[in-house]
gemmi code that builds the backbone of each chain (N, CA, C; Angstrom):
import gemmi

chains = {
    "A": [
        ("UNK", (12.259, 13.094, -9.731), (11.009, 13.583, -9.188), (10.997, 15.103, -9.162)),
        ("UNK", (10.388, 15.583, -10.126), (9.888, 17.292, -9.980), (8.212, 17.119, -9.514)),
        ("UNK", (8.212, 16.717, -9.139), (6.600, 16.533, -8.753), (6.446, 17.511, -7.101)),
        ("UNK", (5.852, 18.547, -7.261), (5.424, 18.985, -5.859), (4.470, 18.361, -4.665)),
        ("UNK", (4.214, 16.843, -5.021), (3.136, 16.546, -4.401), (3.185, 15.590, -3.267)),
        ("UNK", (2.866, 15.873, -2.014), (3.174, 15.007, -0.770), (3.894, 13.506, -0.901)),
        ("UNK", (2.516, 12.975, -1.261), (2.023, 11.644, -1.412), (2.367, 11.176, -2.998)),
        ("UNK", (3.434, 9.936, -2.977), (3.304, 9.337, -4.443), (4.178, 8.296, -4.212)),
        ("UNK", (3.164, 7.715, -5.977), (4.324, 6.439, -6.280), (4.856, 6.924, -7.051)),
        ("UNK", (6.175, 5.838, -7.506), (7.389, 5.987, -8.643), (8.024, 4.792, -8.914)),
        ("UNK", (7.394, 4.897, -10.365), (8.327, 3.621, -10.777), (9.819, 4.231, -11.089)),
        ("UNK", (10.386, 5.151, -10.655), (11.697, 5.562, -11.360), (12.614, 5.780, -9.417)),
        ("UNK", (13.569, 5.598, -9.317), (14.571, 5.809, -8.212), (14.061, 7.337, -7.647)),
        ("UNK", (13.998, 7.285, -6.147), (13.824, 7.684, -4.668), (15.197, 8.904, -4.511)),
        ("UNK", (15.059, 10.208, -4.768), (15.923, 10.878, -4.007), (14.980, 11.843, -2.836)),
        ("UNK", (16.153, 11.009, -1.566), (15.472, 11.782, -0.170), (15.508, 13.065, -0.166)),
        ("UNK", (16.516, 13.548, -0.971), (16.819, 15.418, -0.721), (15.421, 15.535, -1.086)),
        ("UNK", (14.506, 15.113, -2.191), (13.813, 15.672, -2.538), (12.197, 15.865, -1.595)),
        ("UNK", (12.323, 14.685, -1.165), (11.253, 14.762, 0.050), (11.610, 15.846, 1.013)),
        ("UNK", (12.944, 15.916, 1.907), (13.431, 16.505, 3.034), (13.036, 18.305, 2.402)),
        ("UNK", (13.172, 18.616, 0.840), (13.124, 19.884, 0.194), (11.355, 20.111, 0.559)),
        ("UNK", (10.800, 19.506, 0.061), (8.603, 19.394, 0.511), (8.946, 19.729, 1.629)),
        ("UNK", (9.321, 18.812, 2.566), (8.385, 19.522, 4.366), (9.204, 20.511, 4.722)),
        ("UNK", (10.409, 20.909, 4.205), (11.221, 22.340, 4.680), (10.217, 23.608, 5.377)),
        ("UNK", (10.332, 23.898, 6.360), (9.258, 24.506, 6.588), (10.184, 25.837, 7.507)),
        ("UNK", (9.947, 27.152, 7.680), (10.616, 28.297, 8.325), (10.501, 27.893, 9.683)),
        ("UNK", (9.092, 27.521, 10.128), (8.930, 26.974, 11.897), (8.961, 26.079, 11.963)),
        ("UNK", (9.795, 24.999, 10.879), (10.244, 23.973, 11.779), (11.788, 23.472, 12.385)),
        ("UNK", (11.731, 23.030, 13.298), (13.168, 22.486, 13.971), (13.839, 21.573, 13.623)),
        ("UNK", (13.102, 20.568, 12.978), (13.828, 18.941, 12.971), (13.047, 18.756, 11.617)),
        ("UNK", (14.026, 17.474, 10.920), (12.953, 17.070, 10.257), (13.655, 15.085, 9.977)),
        ("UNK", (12.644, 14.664, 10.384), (13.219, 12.982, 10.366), (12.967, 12.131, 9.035)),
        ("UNK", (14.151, 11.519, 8.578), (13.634, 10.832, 7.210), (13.718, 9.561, 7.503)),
        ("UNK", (13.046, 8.497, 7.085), (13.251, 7.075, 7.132), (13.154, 6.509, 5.503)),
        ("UNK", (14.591, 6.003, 5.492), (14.832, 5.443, 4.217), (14.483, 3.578, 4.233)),
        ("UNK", (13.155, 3.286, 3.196), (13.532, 1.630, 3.648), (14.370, 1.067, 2.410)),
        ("UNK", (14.872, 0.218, 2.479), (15.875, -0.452, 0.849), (15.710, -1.524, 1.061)),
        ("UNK", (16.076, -2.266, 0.041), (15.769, -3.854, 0.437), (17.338, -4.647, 1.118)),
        ("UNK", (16.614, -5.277, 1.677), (17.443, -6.700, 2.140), (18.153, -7.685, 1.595)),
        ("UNK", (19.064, -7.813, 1.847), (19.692, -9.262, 1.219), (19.119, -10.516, 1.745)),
        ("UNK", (19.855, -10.398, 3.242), (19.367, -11.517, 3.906), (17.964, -11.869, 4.939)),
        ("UNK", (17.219, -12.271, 4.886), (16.200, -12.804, 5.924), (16.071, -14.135, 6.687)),
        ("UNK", (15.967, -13.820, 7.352), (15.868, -15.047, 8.237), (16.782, -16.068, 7.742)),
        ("UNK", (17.898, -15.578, 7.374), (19.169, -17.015, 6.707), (18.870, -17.331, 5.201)),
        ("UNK", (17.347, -16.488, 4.830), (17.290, -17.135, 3.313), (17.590, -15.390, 2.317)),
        ("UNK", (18.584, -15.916, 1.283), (19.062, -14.831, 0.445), (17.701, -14.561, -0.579)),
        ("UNK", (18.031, -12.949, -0.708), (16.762, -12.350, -1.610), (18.039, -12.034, -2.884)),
        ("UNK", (17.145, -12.249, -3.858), (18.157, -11.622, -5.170), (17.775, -9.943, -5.328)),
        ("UNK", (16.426, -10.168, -5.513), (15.606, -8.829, -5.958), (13.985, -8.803, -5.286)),
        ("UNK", (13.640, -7.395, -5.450), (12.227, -7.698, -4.820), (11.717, -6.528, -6.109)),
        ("UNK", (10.233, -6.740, -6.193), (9.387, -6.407, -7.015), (8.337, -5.876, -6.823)),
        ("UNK", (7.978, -4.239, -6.429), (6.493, -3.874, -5.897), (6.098, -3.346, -6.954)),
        ("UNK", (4.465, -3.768, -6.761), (3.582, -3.528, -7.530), (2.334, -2.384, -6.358)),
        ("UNK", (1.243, -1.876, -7.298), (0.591, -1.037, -6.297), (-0.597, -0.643, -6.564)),
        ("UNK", (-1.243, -0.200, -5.995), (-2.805, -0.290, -7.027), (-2.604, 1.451, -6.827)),
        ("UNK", (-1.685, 1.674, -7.628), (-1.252, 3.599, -7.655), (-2.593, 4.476, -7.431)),
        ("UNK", (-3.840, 4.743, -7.980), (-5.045, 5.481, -7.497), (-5.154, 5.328, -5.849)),
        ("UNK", (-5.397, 4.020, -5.478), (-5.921, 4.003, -4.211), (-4.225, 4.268, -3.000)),
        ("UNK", (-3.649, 3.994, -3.680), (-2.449, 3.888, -2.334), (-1.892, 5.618, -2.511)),
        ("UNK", (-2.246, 6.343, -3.372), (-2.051, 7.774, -2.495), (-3.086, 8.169, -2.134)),
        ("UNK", (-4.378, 8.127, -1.947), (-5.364, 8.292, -1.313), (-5.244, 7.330, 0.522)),
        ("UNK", (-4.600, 6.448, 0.066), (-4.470, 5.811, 1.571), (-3.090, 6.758, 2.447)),
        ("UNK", (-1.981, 6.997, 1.029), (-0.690, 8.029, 1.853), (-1.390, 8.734, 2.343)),
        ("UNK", (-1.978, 10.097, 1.552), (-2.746, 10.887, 1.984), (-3.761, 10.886, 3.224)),
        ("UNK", (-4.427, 9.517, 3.559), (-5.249, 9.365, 4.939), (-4.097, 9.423, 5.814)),
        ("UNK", (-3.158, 8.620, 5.493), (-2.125, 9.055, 6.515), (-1.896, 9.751, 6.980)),
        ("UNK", (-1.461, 11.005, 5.975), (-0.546, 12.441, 6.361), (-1.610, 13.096, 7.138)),
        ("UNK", (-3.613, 12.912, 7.271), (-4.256, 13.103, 7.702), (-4.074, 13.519, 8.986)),
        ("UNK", (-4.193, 11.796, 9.402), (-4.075, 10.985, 10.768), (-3.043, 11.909, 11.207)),
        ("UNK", (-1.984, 11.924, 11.098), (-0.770, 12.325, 11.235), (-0.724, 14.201, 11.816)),
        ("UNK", (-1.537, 14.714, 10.724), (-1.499, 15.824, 11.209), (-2.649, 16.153, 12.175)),
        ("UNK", (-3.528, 15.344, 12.641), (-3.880, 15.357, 13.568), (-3.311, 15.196, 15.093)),
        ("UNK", (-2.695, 14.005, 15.121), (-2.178, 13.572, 15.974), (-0.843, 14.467, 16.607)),
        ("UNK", (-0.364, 14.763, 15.621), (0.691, 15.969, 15.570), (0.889, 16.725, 15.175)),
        ("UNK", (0.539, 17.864, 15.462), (-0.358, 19.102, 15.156), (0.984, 19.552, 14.944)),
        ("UNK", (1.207, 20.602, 13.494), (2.595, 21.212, 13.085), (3.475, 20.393, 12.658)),
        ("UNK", (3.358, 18.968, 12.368), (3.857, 18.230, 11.562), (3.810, 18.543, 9.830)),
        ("UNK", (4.879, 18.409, 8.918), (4.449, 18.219, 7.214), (4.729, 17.262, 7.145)),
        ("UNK", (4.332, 16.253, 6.010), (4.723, 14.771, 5.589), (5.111, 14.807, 3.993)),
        ("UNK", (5.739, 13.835, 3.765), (5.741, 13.589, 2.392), (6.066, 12.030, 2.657)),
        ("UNK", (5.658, 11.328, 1.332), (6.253, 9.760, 1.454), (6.147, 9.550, 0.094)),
        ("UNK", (7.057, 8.835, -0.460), (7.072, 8.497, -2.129), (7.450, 6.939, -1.694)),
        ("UNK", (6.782, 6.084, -2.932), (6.950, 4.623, -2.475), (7.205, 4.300, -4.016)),
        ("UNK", (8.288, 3.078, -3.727), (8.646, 3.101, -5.304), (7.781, 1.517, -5.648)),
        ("UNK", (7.562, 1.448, -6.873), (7.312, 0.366, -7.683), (8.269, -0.409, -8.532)),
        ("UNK", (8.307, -1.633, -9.369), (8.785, -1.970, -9.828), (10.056, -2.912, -9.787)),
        ("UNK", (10.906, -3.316, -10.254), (12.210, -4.073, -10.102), (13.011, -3.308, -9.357)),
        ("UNK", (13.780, -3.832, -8.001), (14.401, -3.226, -7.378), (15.557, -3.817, -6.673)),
        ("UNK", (16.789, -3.679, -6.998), (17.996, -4.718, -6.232), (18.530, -3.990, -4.758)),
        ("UNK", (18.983, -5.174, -4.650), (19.182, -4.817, -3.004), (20.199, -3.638, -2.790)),
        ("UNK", (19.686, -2.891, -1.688), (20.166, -1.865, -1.795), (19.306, -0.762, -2.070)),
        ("UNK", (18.416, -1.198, -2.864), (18.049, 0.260, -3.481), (16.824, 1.044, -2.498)),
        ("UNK", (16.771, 2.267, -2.569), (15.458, 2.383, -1.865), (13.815, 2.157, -2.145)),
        ("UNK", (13.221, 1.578, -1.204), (11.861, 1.201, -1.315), (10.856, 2.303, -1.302)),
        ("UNK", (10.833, 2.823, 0.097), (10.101, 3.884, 0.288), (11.309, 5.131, 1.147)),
        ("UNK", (10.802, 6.229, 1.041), (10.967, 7.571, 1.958), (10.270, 8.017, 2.105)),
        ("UNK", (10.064, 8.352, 4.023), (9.253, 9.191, 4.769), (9.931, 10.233, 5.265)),
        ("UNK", (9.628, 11.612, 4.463), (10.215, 12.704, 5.971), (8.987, 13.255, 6.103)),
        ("UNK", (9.618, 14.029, 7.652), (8.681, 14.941, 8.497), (9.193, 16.048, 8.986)),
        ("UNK", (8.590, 16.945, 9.157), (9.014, 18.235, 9.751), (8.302, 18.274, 10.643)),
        ("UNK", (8.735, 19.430, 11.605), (8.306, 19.474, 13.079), (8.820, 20.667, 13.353)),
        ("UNK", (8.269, 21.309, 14.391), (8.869, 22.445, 15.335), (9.573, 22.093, 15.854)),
        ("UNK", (9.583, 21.192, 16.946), (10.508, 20.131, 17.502), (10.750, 18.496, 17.131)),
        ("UNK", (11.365, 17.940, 17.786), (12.318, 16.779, 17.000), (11.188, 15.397, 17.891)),
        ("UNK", (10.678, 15.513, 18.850), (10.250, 13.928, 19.376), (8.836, 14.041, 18.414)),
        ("UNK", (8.422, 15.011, 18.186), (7.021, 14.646, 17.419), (7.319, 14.027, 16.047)),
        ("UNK", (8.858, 14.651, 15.033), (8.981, 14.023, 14.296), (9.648, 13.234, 14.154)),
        ("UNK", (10.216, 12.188, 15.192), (10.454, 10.824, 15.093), (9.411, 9.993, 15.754)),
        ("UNK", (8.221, 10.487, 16.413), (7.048, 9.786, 16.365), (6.272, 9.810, 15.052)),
        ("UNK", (5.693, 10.583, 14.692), (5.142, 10.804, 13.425), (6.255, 10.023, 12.620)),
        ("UNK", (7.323, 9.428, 12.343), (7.427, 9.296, 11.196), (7.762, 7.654, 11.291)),
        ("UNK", (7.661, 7.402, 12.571), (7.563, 5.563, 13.034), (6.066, 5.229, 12.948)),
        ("UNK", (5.380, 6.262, 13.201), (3.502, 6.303, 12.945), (3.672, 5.757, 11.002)),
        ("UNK", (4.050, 6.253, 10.840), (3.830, 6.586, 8.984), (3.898, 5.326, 8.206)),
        ("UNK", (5.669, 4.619, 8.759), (5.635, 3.540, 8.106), (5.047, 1.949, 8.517)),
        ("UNK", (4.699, 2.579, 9.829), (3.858, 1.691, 10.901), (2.370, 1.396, 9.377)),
        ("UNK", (1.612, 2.384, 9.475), (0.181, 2.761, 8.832), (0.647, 2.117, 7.463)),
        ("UNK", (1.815, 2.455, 6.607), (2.049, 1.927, 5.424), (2.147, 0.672, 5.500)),
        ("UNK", (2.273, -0.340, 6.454), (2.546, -1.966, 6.060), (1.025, -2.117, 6.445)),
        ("UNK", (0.019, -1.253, 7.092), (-1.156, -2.022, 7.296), (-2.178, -1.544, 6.204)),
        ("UNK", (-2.163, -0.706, 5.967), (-3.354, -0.287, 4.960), (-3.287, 0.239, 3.203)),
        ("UNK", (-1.728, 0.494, 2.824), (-1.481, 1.041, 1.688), (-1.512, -0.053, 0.630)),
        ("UNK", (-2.130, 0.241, -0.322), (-2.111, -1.136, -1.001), (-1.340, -1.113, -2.241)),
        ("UNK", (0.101, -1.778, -1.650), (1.600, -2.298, -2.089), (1.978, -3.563, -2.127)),
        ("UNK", (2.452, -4.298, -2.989), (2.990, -5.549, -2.510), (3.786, -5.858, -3.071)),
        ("UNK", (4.912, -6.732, -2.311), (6.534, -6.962, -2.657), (6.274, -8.848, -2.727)),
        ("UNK", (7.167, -8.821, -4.004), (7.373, -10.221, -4.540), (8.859, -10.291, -4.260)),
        ("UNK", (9.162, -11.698, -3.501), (10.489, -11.515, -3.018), (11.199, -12.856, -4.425)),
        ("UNK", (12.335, -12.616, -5.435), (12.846, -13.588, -6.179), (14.293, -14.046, -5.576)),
        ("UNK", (14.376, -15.112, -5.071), (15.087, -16.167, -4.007), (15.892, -16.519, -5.686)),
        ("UNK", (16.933, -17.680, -4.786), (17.779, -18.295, -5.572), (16.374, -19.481, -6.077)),
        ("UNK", (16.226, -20.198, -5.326), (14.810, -21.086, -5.714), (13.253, -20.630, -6.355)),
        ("UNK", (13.310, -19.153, -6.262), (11.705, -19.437, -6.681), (11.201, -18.306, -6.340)),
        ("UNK", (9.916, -17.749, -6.621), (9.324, -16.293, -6.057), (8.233, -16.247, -5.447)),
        ("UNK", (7.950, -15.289, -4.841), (6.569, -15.186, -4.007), (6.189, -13.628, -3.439)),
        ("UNK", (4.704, -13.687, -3.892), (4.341, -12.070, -3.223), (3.904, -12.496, -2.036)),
        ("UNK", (4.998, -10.937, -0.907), (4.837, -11.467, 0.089), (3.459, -10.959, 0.836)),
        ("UNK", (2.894, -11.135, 2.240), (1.221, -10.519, 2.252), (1.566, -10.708, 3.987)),
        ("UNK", (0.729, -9.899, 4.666), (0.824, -10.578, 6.093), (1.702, -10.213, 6.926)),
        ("UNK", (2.404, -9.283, 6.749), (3.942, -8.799, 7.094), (3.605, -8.458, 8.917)),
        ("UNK", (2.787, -8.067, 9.457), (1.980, -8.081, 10.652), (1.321, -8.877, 11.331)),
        ("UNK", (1.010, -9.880, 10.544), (0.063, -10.576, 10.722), (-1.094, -10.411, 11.774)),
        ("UNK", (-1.706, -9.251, 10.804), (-3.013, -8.977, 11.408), (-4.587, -8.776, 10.463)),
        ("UNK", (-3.416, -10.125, 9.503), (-5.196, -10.584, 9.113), (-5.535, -11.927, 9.202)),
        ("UNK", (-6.707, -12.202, 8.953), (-7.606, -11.614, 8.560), (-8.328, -10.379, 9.596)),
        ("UNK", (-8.686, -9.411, 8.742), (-9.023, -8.132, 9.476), (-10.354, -8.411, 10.243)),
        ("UNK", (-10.741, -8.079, 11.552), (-12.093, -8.486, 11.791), (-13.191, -7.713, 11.656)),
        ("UNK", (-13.033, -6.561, 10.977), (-14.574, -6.246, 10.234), (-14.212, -5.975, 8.733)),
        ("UNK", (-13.271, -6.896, 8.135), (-12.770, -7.428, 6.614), (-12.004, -6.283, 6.194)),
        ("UNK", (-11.599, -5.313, 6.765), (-11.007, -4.380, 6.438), (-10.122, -3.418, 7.524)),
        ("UNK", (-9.352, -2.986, 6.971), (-8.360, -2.249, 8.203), (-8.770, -1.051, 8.963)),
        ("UNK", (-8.837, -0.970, 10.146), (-10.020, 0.434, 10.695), (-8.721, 1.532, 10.601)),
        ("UNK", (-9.383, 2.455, 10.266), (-9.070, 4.176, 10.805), (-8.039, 4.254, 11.663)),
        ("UNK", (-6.892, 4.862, 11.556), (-6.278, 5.560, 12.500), (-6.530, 4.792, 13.834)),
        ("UNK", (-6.490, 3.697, 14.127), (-6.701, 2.744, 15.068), (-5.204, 2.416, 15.647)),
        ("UNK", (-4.285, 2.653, 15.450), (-2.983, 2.691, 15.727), (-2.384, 3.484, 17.279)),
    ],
    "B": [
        ("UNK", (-22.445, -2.439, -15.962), (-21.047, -3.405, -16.235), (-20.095, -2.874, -15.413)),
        ("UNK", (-19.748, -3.434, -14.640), (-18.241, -3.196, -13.473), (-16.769, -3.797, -13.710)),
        ("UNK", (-15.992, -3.032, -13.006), (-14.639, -3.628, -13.387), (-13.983, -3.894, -12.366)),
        ("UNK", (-13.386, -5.222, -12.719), (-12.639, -5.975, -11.520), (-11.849, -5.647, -11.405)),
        ("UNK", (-10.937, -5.780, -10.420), (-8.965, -5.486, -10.077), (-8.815, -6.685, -9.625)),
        ("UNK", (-7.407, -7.150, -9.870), (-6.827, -7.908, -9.075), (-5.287, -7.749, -8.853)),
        ("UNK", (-4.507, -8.156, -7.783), (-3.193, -7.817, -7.781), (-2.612, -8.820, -7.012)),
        ("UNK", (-1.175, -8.701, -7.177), (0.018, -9.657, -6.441), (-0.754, -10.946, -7.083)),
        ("UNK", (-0.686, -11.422, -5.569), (-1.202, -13.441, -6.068), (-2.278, -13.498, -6.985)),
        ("UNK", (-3.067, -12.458, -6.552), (-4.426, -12.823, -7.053), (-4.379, -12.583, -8.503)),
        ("UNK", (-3.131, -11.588, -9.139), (-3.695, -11.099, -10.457), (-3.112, -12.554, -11.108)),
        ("UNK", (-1.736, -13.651, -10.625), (-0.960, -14.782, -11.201), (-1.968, -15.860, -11.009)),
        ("UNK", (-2.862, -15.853, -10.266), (-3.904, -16.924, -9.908), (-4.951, -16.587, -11.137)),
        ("UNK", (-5.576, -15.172, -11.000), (-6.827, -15.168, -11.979), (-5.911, -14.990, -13.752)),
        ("UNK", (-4.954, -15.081, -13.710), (-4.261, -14.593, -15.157), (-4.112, -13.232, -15.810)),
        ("UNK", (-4.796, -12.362, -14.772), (-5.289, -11.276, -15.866), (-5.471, -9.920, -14.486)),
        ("UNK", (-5.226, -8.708, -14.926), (-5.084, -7.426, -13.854), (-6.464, -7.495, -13.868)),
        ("UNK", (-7.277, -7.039, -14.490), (-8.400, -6.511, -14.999), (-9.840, -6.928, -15.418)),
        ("UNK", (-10.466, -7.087, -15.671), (-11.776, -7.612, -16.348), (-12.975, -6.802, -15.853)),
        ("UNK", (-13.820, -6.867, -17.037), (-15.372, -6.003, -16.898), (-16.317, -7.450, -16.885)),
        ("UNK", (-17.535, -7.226, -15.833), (-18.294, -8.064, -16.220), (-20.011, -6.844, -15.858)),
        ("UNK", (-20.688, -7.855, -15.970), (-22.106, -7.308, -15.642), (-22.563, -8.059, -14.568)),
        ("UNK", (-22.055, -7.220, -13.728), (-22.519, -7.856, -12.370), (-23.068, -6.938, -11.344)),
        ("UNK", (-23.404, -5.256, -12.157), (-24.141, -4.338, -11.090), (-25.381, -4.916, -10.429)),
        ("UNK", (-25.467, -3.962, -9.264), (-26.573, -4.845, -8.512), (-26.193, -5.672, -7.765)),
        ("UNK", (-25.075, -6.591, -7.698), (-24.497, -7.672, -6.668), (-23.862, -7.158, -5.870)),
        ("UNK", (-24.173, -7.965, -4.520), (-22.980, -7.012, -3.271), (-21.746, -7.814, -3.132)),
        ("UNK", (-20.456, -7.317, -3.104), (-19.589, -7.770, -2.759), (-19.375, -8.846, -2.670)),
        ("UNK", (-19.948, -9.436, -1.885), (-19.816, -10.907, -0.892), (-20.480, -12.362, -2.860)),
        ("UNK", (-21.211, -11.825, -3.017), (-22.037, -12.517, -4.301), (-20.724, -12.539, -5.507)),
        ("UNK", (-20.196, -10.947, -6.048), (-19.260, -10.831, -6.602), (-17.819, -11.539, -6.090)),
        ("UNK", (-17.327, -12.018, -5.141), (-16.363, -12.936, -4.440), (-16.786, -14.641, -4.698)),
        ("UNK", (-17.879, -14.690, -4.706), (-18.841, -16.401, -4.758), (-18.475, -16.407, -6.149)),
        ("UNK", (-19.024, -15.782, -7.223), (-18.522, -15.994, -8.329), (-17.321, -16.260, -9.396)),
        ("UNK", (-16.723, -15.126, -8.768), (-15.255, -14.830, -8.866), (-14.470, -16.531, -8.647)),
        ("UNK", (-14.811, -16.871, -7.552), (-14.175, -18.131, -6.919), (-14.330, -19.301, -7.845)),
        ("UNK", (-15.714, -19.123, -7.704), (-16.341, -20.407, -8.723), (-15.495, -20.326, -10.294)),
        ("UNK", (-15.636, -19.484, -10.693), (-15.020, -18.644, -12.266), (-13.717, -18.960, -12.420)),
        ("UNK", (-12.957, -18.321, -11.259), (-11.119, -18.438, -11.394), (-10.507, -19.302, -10.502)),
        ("UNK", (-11.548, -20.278, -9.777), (-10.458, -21.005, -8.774), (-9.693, -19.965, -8.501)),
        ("UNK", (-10.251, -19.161, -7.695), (-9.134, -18.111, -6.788), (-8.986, -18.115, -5.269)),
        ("UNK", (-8.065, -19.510, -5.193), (-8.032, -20.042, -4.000), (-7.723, -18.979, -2.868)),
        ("UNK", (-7.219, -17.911, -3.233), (-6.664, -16.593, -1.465), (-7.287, -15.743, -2.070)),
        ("UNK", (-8.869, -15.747, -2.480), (-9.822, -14.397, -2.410), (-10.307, -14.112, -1.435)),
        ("UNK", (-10.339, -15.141, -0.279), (-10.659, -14.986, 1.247), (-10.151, -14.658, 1.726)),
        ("UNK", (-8.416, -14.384, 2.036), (-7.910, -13.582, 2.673), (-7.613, -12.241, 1.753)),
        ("UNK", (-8.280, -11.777, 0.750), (-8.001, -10.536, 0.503), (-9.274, -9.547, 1.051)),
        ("UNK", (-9.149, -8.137, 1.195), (-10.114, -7.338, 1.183), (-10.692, -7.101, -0.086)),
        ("UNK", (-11.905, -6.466, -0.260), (-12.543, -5.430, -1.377), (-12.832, -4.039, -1.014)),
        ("UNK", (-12.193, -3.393, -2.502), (-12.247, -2.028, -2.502), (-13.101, -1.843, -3.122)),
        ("UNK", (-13.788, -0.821, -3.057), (-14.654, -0.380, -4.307), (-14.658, 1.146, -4.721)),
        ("UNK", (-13.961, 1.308, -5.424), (-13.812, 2.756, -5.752), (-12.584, 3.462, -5.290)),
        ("UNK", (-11.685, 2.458, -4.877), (-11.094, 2.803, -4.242), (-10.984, 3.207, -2.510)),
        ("UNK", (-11.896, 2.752, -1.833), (-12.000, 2.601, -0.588), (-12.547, 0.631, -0.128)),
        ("UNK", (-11.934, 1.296, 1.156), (-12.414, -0.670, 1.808), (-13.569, -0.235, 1.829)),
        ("UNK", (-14.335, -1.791, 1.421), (-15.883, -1.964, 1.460), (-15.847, -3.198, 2.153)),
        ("UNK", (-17.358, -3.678, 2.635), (-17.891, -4.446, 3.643), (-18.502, -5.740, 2.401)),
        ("UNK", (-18.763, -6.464, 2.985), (-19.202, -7.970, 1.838), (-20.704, -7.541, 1.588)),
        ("UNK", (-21.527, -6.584, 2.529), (-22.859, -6.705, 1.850), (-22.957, -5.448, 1.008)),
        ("UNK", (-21.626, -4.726, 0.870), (-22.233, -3.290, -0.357), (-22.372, -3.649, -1.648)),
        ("UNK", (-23.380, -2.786, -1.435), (-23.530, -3.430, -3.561), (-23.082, -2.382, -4.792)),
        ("UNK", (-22.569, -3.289, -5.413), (-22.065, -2.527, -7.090), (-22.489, -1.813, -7.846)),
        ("UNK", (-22.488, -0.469, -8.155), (-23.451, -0.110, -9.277), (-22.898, -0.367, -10.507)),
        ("UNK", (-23.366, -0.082, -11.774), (-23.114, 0.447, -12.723), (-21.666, 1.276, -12.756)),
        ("UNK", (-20.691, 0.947, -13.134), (-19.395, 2.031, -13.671), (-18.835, 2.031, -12.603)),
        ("UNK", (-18.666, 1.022, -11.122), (-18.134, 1.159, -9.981), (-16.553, 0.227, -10.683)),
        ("UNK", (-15.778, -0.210, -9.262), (-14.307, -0.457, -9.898), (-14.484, -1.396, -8.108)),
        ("UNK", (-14.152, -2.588, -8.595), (-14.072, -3.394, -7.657), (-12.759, -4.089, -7.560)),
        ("UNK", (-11.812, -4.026, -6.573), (-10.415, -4.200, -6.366), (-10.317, -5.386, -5.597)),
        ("UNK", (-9.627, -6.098, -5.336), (-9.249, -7.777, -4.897), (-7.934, -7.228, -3.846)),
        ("UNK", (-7.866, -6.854, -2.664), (-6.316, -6.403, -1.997), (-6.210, -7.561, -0.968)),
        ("UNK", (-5.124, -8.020, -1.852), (-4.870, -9.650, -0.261), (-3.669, -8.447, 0.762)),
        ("UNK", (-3.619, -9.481, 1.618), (-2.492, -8.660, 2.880), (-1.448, -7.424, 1.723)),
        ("UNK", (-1.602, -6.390, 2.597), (-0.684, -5.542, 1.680), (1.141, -5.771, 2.370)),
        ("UNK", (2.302, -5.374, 1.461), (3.446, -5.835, 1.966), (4.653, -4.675, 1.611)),
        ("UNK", (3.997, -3.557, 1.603), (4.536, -2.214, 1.408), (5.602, -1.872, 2.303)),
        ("UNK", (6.551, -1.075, 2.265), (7.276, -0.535, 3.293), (8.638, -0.740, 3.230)),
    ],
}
model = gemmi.Model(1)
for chain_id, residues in chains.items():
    chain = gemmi.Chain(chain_id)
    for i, (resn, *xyz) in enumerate(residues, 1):
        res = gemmi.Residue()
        res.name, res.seqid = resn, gemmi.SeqId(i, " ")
        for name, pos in zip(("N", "CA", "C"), xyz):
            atom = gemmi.Atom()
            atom.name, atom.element = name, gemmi.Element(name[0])
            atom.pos, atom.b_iso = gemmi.Position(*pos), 0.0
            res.add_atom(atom)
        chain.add_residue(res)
    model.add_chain(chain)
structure = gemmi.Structure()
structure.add_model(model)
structure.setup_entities()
């Protein structure tokens, strides 16, 4: 990733230095990263591999509402988040969120806000391939069906 | 003439990412009735519609050269 840009997908492997290098900021104090990777085990049933796909136009326009929200809510916050696509074995990383901050509780709020907002509104989805069989998974919250058919605003 | 999206289940259910039809002028909710009837796309009800890339409501309507997206539960993260 040489890409200067907040918000993105990648079908190619996740280095965090490179996010933590974006929000580097002179006034800030802290800066929090959250690495997700995949899982082996769930609930007792083994994952081999998982598989995201993404509708890439709209889901950095949804990162981006994020980093919005975000810098609203926490004023002097930077964000970056890169979300990967494609074939991915366990282990590997899914997504990275860092944040910068002046101080450190805004950016471990802001950055539990971030991946909070990413399972409800970014439009990503992971196909989990089991020893038996595959499935894209949907619902991870289960807070749909949405009740005005769509996910509201910064409602979090 | 508008263009459909579909993804995850929905794109292995309808066969196909993509498709154009001529269906400007229809709102949402009309473009979903069809769709159903067309692809037996049994979880088009639990997905949202985008249009243009933003969530839309079942009564907006399509123009000409719009981009209509199929997003069931997203599973990002």
């Amino acid at each position: 990733m040489t890409d200067d840009t907040l918000f993105s997908i990648s079908s190619r492997p996740i280095n965090p230095a490179d996010l933590i290098k974006k929000v580097e900021h002179r006034n800030c104090g802290a800066i929090t990263t959250f690495i997700g990777t995949v899982r082996e085990m769930t609930h007792g049933k083994k994952t081999l591999r998982l598989e995201y796909q993404a509708y890439e136009k709209m889901a950095v326009k949804k990162l981006e509402e994020i980093g919005s929200e975000m810098e609203e809510k926490w004023p002097g916050t930077i964000t970056a988040i890169t979300h990967r696509t494609g074939m991915l074995d366990i282990s590997d990383i899914a997504v990275v969120i860092a944040v910068s901050s002046p101080h450190r509780k805004a950016a471990y709020e802001a950055n539990e806000y971030a991946i909070e907002r990413i399972k409800e509104i970014v439009p990503i989805w992971k196909k989990e391939y089991w020893e038996d069989g595959t499935k894209w998974i949907g619902d991870q919250l289960e807070n749909t069906p949405y009740e005005k058919g769509f996910p509201e605003k910064g409602e979090k | 003439m508008i263009k459909v999206l579909f993804f995850a289940r929905l794109q292995d259910e309808a066969g196909t990412e993509a498709l154009e039809a001529q269906k400007a002028g229809q709102t949402v909710q009309e473009i979903k009735a069809w769709l159903k009837e067309e692809y037996q796309l049994s979880s088009l009800d639990q997905a949202m519609a985008a249009v243009n890339e933003e969530f839309a409501n079942n009564e907006d309507t399509l123009s000409d050269g719009d981009t209509i997206a199929f997003i069931p539960p997203v599973s990002g993260g």
